[in-house]
N, C-alpha and C positions, 0 to 999 in steps of 0.2 A: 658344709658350705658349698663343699663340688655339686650337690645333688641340686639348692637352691640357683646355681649361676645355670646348671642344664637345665634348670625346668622354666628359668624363664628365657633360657637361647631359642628350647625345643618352643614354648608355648608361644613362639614371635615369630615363629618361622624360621629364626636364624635374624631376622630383623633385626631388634634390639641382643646386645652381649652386655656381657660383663667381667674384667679381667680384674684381678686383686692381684699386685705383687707386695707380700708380708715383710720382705726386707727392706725397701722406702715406704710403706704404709700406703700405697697409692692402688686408688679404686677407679679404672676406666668404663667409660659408658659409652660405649659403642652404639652408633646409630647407622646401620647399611642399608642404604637404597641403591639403587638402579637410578643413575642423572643420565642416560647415555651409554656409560659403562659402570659397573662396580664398583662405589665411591664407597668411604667410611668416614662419617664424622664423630669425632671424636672427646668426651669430656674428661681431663683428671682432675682427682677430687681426693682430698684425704676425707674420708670415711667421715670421724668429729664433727667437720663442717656442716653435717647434715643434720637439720632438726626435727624434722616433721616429713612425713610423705603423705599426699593428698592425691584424690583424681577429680577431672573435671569432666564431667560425663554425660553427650548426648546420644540422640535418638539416633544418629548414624554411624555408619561404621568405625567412622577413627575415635578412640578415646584418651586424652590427656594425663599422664601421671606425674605427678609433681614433686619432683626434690627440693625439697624448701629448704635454704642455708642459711646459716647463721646471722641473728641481727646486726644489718651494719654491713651486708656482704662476707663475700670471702674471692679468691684469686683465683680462677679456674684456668687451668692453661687448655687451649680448644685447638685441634687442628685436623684437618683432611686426609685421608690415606687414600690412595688408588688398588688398583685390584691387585697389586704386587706389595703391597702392603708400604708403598714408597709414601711418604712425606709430600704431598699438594700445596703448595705456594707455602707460607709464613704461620709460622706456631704463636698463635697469640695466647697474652695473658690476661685473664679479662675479668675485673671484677663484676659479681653475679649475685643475685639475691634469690634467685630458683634455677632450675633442669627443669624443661619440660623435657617428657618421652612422650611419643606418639605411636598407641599401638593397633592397628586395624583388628576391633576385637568387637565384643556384646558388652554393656553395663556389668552383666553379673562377673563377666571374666578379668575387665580392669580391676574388678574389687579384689578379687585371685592374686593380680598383678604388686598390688598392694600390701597386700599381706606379705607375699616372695620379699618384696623388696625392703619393708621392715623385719622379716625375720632375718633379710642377709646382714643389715646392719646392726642386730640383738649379736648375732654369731661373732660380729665383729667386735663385741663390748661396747660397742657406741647405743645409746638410751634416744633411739629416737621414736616420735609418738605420733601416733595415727592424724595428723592436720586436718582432717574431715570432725574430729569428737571435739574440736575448742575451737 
């Protein structure tokens, strides 16, 4: 699982992360840009929730990856960190029916992307299925 969360920190640039803590079951998707200064937004998500991963993919640089949840939503709690890893205004709790990830990459490489991110949630026992083949 260590190897799959580096290879998709290293292949983001450091962009997109991924933390898993095994003792509340909670899987954070980390999103870091540059707003000005070092901001991190932030998704938790129990693993389950997730059904399908898809990507949407054009002819320019930035490509779409898609965590598609559970029919009927699920509660994702969402919130900001600054470059000291501080808490940014209000942690909301926000029912969601996808994750978009956005990674400045090639067609062939979100497919890469894709695969990483269904084999981290195989590792994790959760049965989720390629959203692109149904």
């Amino acid at each position: 699982m260590e190897d799959t969360i580096d290879w998709i920190t290293r292949n983001s640039d450091g962009r997109e992360q991924v933390q898993y803590y095994k003792d509340t079951n909670t899987l954070l998707l980390i999103s870091v840009r540059d707003a000005g200064e070092l901001v991190s937004f932030v998704n938790e998500i129990t693993p389950e929730d997730v059904r399908s991963v898809s990507v949407k993919s054009s002819e320019g640089s930035w490509q779409n990856l898609n965590l598609n949840l559970k029919h009927g939503g699920t509660m994702v709690l969402y919130y900001t960190l600054d470059k000291n890893f501080e808490i940014i205004g209000e942690v909301k709790n926000i029912r969601q029916y996808g994750i978009s990830i956005s990674f400045n990459c090639s067609q062939s490489m979100i497919l890469k992307f894709k695969k990483a991110y269904i084999h981290l949630f195989q590792l994790l026992g959760v049965d989720v299925k390629d959203g692109d083949m149904f």
